[in-house]
C-alpha positions as CSV (number, residue, x, y, z in Angstrom):
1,X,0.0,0.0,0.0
2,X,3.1,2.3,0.4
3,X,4.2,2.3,-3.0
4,X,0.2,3.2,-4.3
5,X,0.5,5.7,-2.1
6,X,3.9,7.0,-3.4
7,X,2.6,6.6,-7.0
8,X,-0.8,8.7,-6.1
9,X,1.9,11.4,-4.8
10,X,4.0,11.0,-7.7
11,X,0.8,11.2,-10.6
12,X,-0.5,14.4,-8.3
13,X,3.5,15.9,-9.0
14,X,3.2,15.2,-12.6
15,X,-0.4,16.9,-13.1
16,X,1.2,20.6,-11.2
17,X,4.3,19.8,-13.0
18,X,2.4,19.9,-16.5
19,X,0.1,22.7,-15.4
20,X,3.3,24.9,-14.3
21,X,4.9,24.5,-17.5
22,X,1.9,24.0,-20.2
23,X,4.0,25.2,-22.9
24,X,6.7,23.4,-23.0
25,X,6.9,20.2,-24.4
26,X,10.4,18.7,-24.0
27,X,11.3,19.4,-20.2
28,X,13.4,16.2,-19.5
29,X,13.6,14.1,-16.0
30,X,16.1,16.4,-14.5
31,X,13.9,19.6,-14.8
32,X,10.9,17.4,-13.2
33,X,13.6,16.6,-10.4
34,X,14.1,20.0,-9.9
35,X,10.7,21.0,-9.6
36,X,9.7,18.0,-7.0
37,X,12.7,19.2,-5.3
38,X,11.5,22.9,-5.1
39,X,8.0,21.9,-3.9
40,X,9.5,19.2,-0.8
41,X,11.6,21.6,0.6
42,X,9.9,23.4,3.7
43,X,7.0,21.0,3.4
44,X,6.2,17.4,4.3
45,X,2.5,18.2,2.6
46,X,1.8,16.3,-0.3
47,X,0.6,18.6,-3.3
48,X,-2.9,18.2,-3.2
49,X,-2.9,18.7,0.7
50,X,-0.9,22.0,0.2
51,X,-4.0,24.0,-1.8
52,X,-4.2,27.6,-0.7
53,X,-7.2,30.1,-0.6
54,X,-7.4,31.5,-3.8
55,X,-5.9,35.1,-2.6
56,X,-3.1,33.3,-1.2
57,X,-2.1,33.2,-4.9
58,X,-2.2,37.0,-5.5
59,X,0.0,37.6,-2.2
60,X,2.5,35.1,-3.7
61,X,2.6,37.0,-6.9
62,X,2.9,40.4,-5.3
63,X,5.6,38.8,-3.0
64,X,7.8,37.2,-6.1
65,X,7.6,40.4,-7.9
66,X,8.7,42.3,-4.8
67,X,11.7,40.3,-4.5
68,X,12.6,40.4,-8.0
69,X,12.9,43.9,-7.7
70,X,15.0,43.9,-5.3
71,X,17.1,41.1,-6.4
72,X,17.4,43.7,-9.7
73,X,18.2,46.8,-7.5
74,X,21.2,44.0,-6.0
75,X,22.3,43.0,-9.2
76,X,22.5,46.8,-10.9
77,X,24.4,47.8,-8.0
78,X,26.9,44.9,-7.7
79,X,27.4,44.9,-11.7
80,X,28.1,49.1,-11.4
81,X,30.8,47.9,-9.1
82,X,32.3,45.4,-11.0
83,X,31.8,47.8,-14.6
84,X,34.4,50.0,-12.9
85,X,37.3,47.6,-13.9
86,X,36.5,49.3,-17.4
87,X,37.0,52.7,-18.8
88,X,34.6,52.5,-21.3
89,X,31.9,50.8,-20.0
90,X,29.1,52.9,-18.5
91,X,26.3,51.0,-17.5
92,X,24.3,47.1,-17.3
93,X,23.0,48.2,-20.8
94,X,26.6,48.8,-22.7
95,X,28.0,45.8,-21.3
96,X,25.2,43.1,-22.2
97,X,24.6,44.7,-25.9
98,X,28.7,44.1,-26.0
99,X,28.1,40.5,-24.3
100,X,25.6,39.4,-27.0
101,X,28.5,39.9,-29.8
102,X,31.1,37.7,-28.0
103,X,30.8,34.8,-29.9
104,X,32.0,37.5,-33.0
105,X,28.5,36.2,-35.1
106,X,27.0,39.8,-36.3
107,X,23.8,40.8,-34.9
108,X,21.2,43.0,-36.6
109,X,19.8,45.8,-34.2
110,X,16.3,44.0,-34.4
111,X,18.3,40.9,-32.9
112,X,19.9,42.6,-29.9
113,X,17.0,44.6,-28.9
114,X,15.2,41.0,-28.6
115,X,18.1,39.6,-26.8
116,X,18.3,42.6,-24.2
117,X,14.5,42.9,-23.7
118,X,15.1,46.8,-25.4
119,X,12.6,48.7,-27.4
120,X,14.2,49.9,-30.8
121,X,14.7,53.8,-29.7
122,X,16.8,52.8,-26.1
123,X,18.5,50.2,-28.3
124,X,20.0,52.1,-30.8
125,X,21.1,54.7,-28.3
126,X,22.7,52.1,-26.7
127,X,24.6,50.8,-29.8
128,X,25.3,54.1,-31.1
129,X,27.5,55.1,-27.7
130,X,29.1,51.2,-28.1
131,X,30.0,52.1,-31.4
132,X,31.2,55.8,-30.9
133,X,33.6,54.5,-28.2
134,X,35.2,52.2,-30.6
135,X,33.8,49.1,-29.2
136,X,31.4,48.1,-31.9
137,X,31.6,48.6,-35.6
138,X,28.3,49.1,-38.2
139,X,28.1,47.5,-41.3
140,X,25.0,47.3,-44.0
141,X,23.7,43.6,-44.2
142,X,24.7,42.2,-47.6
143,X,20.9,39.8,-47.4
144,X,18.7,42.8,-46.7
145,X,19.4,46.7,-47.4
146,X,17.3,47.8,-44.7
147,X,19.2,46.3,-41.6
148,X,22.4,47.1,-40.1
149,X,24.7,44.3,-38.5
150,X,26.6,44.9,-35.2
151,X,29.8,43.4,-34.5
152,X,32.0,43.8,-31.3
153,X,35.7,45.2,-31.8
154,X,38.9,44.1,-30.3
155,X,38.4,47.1,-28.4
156,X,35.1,46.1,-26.8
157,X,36.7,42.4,-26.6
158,X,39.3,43.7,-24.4
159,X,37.1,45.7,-22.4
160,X,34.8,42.9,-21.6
161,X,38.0,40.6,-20.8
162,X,38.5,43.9,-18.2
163,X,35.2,43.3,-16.4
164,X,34.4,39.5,-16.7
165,X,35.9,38.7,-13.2
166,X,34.5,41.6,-11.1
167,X,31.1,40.3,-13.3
168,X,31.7,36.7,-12.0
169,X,32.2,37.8,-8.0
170,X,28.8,39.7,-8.9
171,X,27.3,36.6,-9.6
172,X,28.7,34.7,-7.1
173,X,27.6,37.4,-5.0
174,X,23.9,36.7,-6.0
175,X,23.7,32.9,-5.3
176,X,25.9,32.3,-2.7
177,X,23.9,32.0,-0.1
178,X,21.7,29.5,-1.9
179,X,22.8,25.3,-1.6
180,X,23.4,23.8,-5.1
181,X,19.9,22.3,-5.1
182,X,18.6,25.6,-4.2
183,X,20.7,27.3,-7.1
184,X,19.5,24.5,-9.6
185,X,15.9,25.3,-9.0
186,X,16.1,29.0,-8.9
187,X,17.6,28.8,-12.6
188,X,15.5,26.9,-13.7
189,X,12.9,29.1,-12.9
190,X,14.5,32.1,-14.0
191,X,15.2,30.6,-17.4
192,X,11.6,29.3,-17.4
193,X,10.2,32.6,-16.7
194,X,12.6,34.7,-19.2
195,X,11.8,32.4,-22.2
196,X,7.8,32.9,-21.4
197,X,8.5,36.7,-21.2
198,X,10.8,36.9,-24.2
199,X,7.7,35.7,-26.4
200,X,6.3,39.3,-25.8
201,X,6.9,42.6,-27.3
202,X,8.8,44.8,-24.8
203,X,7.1,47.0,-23.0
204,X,6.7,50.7,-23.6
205,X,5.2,53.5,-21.4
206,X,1.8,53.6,-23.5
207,X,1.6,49.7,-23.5
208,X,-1.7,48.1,-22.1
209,X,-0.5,45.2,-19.5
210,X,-3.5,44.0,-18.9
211,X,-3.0,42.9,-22.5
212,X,0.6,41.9,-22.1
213,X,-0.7,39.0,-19.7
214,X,-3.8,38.1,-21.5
215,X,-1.5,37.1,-24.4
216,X,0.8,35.2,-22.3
217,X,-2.1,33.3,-20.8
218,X,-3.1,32.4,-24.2
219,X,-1.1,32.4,-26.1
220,X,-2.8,34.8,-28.9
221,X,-0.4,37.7,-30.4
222,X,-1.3,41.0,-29.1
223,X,-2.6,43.5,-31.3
């Protein structure tokens, strides 16, 4: 009877695991791990005998977005610290424009403001200063007139190179005081929640976000 028991916990795991992630198709064992991990710790409820009032949901969503606040006010300030290793980069925006050209592959400006969640007017000001300051070069794209690649410079290669190990104490910074479990979880959460978010437009000052979260609920573009 113990092991129909475990399995009825198990099946229970599998039916929150599928409605947490509805989207995605390929999460593997280790991700499931992960999550069964996340929801046994500080518990020894099983999932169905851990249902909350309903409002207990909208206190956990204030709470999460509190925190992640925070957590970005931590980050901003640790990364301003470590940005100081370099005398041209000025700021979190510079340096992960320059961070998306590493690899050397050019990137139109359409591409980077999609990789740094930027609308197109705060990304091209921020491409524009990389480039003034010799750390990024322009070029037209050969396969279609009306873009522009961006590519990083041995200029901006060396100044990254500058910063990368203050940027890696940062980061250590961030997570240490969290086990490895605890750090294994929490990205894959965050990468969870960034790919869901990446399938939106950015958001501007005159967008409505009320329909920002109907179309992530649906899954129907906004119009």
């Amino acid at each position: 009877m113990k092991s129909k028991r475990l399995l009825t916990e198990l099946l229970d795991y599998i039916e929150l695991f599928e409605q947490s992630f509805p989207n995605d198709e390929e999460l593997s064992m280790k991700s499931f791990l992960i999550f069964v991990q996340s929801m046994q710790e500080g518990t020894e409820e099983s999932p169905t005998s851990a249902i909350r009032p309903a409002n207990m949901g909208q206190q956990h969503e204030v709470s999460i977005a509190r925190h992640l606040s925070l957590l970005h006010r931590y980050s901003k300030g640790y990364i301003k610290r470590a940005l100081m290793a370099s005398d041209l980069l000025q700021s979190e925006e510079e340096y992960s424009y320059l961070a998306s050209l590493m690899s050397g592959k050019s990137q139109t400006k359409t591409e980077l403001n999609a990789l740094n969640a930027m609308e197109k007017t705060s990304g091209a000001e921020i491409i524009r200063r990389l480039v003034a300051k010799g750390m990024a070069e322009e070029r037209p794209d050969e396969r279609d007139r009306r873009s522009v690649l961006v590519t990083i410079t041995p200029q901006g290669r060396a100044e990254l190179m500058k910063v990368f190990p203050q940027l890696h104490t940062a980061a250590l910074l961030l997570s240490a005081p969290l086990q490895e479990q605890q750090q294994a979880t929490l990205d894959f959460l965050l990468h969870y929640l960034c790919g869901a978010l990446s399938t939106l437009p950015p958001a501007k000052s005159d967008s409505d976000l009320a329909e920002l979260l109907r179309t992530l609920r649906t899954g129907a573009p906004s119009h």
